[in-house]
C-alpha positions in Angstrom: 63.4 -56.7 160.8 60.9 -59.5 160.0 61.4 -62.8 161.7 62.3 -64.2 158.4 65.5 -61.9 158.5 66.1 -62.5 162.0 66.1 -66.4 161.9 68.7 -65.5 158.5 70.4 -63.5 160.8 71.5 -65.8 163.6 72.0 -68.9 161.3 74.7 -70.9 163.2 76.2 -72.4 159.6 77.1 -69.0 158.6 79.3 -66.1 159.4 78.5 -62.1 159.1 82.0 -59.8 158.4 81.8 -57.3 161.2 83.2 -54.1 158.7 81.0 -55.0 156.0 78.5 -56.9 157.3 78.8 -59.9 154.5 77.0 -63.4 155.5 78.9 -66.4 153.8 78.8 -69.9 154.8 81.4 -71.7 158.1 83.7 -73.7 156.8 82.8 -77.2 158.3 84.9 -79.0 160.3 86.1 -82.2 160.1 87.9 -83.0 162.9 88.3 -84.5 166.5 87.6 -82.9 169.8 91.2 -82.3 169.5 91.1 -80.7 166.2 93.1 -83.6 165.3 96.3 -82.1 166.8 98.6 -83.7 169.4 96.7 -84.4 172.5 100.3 -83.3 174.3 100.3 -80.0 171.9 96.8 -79.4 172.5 96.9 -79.4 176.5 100.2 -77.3 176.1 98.0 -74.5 174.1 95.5 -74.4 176.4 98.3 -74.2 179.3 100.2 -71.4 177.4 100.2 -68.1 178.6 100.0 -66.4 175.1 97.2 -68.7 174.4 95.3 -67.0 177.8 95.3 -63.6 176.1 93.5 -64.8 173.3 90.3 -65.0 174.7 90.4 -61.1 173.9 90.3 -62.0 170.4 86.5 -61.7 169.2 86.8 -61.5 165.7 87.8 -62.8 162.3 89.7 -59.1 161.5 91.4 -59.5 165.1 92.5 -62.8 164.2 94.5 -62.0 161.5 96.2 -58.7 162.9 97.0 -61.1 165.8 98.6 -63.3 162.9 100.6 -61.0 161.4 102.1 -59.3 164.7 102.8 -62.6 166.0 103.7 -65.5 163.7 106.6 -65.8 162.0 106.8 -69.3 161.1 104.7 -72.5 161.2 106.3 -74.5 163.4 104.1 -76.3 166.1 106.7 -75.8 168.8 108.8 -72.6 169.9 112.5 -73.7 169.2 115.1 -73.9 172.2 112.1 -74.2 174.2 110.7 -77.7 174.8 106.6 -77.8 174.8 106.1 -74.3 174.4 103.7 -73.9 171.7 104.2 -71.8 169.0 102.0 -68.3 168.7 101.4 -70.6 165.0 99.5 -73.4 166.5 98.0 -71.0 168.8 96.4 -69.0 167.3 95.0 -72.1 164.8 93.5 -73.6 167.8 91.8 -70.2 168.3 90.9 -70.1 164.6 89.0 -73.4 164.8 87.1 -72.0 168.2 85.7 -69.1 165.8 84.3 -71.1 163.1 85.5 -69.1 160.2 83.8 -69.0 157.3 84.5 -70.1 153.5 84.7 -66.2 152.7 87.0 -65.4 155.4 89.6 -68.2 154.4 90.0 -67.0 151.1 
């Protein structure tokens, strides 16, 4: 590749689709350090156990097969369970750590 490509390449503000190799633009985010949730619900995500395994998760396409296994509602808290985040809120806060991209959202 030239350098021009390169420097394309490894833009920051955008995105590349690991099947199809796509580049769109990151969706900016306007938000706290917090991501503007709950400090309490943050520090209990990043405390939770489910959260942990996460880390695995590389990937827009991983991120979503994660989502469908494991949410089932949208709820910020698992019920019958005081501060136990849900797998929701989760895996948002991991969705916000990947930067997604305008393209991926839709």
């Amino acid at each position: 590749r030239n350098p021009a490509q390169v420097q394309e390449a490894d833009d920051p503000d955008e995105a590349e689709d690991e099947i199809t190799g796509e580049r769109s633009k990151r969706m900016p985010q306007v938000c706290n350090t917090n991501y503007n949730l709950n400090p309490a619900l943050r520090q209990n995500i990043l405390a939770s156990e489910y959260y942990k395994t996460l880390a695995q998760l590389t990937s827009f396409h991983e991120l979503v097969d994660e989502i469908y296994s494991n949410v089932s509602n949208g709820r910020p808290f698992i019920p019958n369970r005081p501060g136990e985040p849900s797998s929701c809120f989760c895996l948002l806060h991991k969705a916000f750590l990947l930067h997604l991209s305008y393209k991926q959202l839709q």
